[in-house]
C-alpha positions as CSV (number, residue, x, y, z in Angstrom):
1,X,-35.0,6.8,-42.2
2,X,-34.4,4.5,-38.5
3,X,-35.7,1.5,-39.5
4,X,-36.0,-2.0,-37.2
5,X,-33.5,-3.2,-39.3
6,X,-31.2,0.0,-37.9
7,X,-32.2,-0.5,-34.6
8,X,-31.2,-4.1,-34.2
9,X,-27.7,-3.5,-36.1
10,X,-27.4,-1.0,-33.3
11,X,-28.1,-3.6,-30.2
12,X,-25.7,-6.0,-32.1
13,X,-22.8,-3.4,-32.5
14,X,-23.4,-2.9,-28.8
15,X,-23.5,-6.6,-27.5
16,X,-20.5,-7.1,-29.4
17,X,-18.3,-4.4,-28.8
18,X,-19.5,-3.9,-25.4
19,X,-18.3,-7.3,-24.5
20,X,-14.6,-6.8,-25.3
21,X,-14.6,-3.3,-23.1
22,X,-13.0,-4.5,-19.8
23,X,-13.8,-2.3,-16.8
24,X,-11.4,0.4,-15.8
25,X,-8.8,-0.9,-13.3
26,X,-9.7,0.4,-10.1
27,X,-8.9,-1.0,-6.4
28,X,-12.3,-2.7,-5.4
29,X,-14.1,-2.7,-2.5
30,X,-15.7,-5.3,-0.3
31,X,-18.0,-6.4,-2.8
32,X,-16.2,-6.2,-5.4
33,X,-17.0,-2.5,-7.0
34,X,-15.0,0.1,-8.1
35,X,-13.6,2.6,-5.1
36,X,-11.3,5.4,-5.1
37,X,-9.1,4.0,-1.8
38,X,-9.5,1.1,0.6
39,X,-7.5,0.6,3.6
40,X,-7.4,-3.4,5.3
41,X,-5.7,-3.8,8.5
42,X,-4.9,-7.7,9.3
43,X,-5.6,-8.6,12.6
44,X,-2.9,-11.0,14.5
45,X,-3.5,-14.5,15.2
46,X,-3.1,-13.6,19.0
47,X,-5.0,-10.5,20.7
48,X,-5.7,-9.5,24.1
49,X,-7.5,-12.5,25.5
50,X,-8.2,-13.8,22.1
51,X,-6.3,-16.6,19.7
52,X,-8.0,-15.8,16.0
53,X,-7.6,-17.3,12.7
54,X,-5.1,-14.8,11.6
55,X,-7.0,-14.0,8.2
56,X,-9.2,-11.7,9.9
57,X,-9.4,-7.8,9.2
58,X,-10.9,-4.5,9.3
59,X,-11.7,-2.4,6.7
60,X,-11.8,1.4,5.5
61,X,-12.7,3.5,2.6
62,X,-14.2,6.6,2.2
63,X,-17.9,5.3,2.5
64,X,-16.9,4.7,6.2
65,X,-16.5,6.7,9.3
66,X,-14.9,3.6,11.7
67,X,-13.0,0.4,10.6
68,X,-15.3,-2.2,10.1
69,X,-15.0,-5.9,10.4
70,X,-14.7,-7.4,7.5
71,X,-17.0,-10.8,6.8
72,X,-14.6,-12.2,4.5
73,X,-11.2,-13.3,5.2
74,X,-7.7,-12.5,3.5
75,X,-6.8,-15.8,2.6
76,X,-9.4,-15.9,0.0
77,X,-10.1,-14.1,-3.3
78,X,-13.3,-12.6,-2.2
79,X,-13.4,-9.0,-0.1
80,X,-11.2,-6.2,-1.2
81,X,-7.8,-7.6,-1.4
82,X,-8.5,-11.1,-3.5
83,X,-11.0,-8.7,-5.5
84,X,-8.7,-6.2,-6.4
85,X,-5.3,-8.2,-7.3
86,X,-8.2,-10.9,-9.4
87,X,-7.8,-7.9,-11.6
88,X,-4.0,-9.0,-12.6
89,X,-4.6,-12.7,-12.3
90,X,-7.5,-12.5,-14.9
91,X,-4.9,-10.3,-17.1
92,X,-1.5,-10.4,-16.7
93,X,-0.3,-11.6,-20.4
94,X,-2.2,-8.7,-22.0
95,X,0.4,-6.4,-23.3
96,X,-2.7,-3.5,-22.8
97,X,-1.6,-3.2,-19.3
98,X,1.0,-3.1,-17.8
99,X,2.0,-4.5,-13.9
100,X,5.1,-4.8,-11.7
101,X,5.0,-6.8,-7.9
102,X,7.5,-5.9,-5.6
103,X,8.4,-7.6,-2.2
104,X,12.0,-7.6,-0.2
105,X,10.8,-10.9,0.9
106,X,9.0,-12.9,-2.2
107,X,7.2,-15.6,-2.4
108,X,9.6,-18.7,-3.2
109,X,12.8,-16.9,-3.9
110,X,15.7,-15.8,-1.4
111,X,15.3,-12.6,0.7
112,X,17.8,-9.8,-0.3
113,X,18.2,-7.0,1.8
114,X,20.3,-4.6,-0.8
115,X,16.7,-4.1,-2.0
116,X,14.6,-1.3,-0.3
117,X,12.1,-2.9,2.3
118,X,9.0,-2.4,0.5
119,X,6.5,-4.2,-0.9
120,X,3.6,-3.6,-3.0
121,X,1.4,-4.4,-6.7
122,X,0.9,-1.9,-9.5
123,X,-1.4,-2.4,-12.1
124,X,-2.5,-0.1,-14.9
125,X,-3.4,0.5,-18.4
126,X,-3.5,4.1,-20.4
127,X,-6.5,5.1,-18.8
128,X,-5.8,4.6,-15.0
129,X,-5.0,1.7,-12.4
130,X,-4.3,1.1,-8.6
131,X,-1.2,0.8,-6.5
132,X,-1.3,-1.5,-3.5
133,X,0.9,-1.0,-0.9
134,X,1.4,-3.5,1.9
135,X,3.7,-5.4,4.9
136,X,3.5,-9.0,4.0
137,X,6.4,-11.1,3.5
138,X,6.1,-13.6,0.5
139,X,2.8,-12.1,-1.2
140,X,1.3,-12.2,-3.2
141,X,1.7,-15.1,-5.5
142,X,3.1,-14.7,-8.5
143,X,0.7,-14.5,-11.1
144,X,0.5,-18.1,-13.1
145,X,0.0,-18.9,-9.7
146,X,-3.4,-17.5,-8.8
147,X,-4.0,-16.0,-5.7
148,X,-3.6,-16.9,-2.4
149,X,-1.5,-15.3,1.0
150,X,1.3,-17.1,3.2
151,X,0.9,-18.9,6.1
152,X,3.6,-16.4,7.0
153,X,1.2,-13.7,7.0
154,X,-0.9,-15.0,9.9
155,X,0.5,-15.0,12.5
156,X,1.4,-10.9,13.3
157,X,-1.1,-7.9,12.2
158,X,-0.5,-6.4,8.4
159,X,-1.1,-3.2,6.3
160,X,-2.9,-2.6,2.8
161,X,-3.4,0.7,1.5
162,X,-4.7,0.6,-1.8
163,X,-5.2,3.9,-4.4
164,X,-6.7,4.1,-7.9
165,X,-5.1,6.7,-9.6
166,X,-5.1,8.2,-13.1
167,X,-2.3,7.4,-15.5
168,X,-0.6,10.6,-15.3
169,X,0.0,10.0,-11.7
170,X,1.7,6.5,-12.3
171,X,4.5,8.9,-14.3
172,X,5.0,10.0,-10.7
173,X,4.5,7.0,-9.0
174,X,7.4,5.2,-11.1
175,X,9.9,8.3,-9.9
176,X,9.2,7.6,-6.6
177,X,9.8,3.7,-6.6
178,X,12.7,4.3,-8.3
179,X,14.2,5.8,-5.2
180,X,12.9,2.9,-2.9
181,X,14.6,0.6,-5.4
182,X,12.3,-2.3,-5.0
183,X,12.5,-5.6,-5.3
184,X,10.4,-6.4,-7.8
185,X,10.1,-10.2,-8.5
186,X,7.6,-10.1,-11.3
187,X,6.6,-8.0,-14.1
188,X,5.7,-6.9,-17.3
189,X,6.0,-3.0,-18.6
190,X,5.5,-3.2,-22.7
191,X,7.6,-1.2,-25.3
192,X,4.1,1.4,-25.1
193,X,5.2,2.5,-21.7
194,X,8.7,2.6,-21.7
195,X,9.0,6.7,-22.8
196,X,6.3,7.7,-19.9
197,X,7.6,4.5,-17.6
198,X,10.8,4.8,-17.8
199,X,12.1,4.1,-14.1
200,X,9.4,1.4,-13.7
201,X,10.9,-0.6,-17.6
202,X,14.2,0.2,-15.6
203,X,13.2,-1.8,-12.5
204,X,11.3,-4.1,-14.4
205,X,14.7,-4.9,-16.5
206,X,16.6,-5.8,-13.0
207,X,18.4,-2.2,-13.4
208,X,18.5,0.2,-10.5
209,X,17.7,3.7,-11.7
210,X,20.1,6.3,-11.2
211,X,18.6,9.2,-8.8
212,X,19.5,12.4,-7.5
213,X,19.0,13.7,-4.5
214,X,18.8,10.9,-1.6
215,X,15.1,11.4,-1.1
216,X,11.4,12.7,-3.4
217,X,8.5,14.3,-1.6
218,X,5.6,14.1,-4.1
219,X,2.2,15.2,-4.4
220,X,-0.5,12.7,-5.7
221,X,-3.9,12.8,-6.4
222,X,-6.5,9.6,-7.0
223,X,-9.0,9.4,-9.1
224,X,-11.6,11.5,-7.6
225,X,-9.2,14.0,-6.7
226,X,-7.9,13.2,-3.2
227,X,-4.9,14.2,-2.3
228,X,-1.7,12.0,-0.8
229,X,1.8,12.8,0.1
230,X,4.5,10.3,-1.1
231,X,7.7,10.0,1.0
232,X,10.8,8.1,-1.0
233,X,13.9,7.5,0.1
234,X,16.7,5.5,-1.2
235,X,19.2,3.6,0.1
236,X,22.2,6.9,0.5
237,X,19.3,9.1,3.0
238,X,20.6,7.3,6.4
239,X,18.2,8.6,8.5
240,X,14.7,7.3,10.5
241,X,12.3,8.1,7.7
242,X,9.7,8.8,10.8
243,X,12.0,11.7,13.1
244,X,14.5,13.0,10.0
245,X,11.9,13.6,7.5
246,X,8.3,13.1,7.5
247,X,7.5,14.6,11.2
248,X,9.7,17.6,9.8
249,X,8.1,18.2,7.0
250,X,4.5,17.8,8.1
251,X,5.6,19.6,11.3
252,X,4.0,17.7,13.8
253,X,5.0,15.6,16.2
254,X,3.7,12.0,15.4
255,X,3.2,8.3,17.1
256,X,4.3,5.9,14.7
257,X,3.7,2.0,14.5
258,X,5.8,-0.6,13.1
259,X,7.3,-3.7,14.0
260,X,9.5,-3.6,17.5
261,X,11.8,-6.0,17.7
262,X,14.2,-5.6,20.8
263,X,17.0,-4.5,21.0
264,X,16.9,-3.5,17.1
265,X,13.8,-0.7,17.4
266,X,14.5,3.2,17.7
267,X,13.7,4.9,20.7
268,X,11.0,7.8,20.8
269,X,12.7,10.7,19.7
270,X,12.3,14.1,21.2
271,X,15.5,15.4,20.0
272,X,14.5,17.2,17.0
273,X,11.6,20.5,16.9
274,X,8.9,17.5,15.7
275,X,8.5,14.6,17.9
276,X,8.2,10.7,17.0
277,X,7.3,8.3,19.7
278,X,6.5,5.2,19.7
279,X,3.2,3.1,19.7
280,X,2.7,0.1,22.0
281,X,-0.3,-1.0,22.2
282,X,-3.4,-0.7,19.7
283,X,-7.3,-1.0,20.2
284,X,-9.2,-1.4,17.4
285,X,-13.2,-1.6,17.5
286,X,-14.4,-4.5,19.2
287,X,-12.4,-4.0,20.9
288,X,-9.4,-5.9,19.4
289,X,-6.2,-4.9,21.6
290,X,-2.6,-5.9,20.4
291,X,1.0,-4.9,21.1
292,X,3.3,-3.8,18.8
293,X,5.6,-6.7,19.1
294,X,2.7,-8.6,17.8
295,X,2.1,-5.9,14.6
296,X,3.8,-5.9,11.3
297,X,1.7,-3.0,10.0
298,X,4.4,-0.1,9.6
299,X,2.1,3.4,10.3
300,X,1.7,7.0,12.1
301,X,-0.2,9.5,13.0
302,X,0.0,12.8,14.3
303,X,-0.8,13.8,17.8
304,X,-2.5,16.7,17.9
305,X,-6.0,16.0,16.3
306,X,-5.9,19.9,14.3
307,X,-2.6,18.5,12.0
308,X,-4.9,15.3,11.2
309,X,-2.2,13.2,9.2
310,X,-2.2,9.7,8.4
311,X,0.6,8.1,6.6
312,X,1.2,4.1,5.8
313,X,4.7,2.9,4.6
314,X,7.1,0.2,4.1
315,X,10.0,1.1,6.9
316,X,10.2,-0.1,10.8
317,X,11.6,2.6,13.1
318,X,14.8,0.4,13.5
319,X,18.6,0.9,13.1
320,X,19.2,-1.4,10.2
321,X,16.7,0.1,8.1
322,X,17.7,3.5,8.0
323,X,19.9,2.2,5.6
324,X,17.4,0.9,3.3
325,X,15.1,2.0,0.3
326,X,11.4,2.8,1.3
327,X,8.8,5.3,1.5
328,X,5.1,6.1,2.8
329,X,2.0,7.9,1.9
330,X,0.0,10.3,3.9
331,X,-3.2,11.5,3.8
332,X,-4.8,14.6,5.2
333,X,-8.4,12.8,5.0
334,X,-10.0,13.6,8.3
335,X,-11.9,10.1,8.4
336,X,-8.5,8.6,7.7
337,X,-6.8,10.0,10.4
338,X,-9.5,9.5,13.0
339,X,-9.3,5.8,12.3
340,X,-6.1,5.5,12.9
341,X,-5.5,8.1,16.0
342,X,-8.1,6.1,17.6
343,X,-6.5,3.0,16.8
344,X,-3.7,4.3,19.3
345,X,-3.9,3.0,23.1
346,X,-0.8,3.9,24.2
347,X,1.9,5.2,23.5
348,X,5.9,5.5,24.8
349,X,6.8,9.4,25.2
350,X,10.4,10.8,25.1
């Protein structure tokens, strides 16, 4: 027979046990809940007829139909970025997770370019996790450290695209890095990962996995079931990422941003039966207006608004990194790519 007595062994059981269950890990949104995809694009210190704080940015996830200003600021552990990575500060020396930061440029230590220019954060457990991709040089901090983000990072616009996806689709995720052949500065991938992990315990150990052909096209889905396309390339695919592979493949032609710096950037390139050409100037709501010159963010987006593809990445349409290790993700999310094809003011044709 349920008796008080019953009842109240039940509450304990559940006060108790329920207080050792951490949450899933999950990117977070702007306050701090659990969402499926954000995307944060950091505003340069200078805009058209404007001198900011640099720390400034807009922000996108699928609750949205426009980038939105955000009211807090990157350089603190509040909003979606400081929320989501709190998640590997609060955690890092559990061996029920496991994490791996990678950055071509890390905080503290020497900058190496025989790495693959990418940087990014992965952090998961058996159930699921999120992978955070993003531009910024020296970030984040390395985890004893708490978080925080460079001076560095102020001063031109940056890139965060960040996914929660199942664990099953990390098994993919760690194929594909291992063709970017990160630099990856700071992690920790236990002995319970290693059969299903095994490029990421790999990269983890300082090896560089072994991989065959020059390039991985992979289909991944997030935790609600969206669908992305990751591009990886490794260091032996010499090509521009942008007109040799990904306008080919999603055959359209496609405006791409990234950083230009003279007289290293790429030309538009009308050469091939998909176009790439290059954005110069970009106008976010506001309006915020910036040049490229003044944008670290590496993204495209096709041109014709029935192909509606939106990609971010790690690689600047420039000669010296056709040589390098990198990749991006596109999505076919119609809000997505209406954000960004928006975004463009002008552009450079062939």
């Amino acid at each position: 027979m349920f008796s008080v007595w019953s009842f109240c062994l039940i509450l304990i059981q559940v006060f108790i046990f329920g207080s050792l269950c951490e949450a899933d890990l999950s990117c977070l949104d702007e306050e701090g809940q659990p969402v499926d995809w954000f995307i944060v694009y950091k505003l340069p210190k200078y805009t058209k007829g404007v001198v900011g704080s640099g720390v400034d940015y807009m922000y996108l996830d699928p609750s949205l139909l426009s980038w939105q200003l955000s009211t807090h600021v990157v350089n603190t552990s509040k909003g979606a970025i400081g929320s989501t990575l709190s998640q590997l500060y609060h955690r890092y020396e559990l061996n029920s997770s496991a994490y791996m930061i990678y950055n071509d440029a890390p905080p503290v230590l020497k900058y190496l370019n025989n790495y693959g220019h990418t940087k990014g954060v992965l952090l998961f457990d058996e159930s699921q996790g999120f992978w955070l991709m993003h531009s910024v040089p020296h970030f984040p901090p390395f985890p004893e450290m708490g978080y925080g983000f460079p001076s560095t990072g102020k001063l031109f616009g940056q890139m965060f695209h960040c996914t929660t996806y199942s664990y099953r689709e990390f098994q993919k995720i760690s194929q594909q890095l291992a063709y970017m052949n990160p630099h990856v500065y700071n992690c920790s991938i236990s002995a319970a990962y290693y059969t299903d992990m095994a490029a990421m315990a790999q990269l983890c150990a300082g090896e560089m996995p072994v991989v065959s052909p020059s390039r991985k096209l992979e289909k991944l889905k997030s935790v609600q079931g969206e669908t992305f396309l990751s591009f990886a390339k490794s260091h032996s695919y010499v090509d521009d990422i942008y007109a040799g592979w990904v306008a080919q493949t999603l055959r359209t032609d496609v405006l791409v941003e990234t950083w230009q710096r003279e007289p290293h950037h790429l030309p538009s390139n009308c050469s091939l039966p998909y176009h790439v050409m290059n954005i110069r100037s970009i106008s976010l709501p506001g309006p915020v207006i910036f040049n490229s010159y003044e944008d670290h963010s590496k993204w495209c987006v096709s041109l014709e608004y029935k192909a509606q593809w939106a990609c971010v990445g790690d690689l600047n349409r420039e000669i010296g990194q056709a040589w390098r290790g990198g990749g991006l993700v596109c999505s076919p999310n119609p809000g997505v790519y209406r954000a960004f094809r928006q975004a463009v003011a002008w552009y450079k044709s062939c």
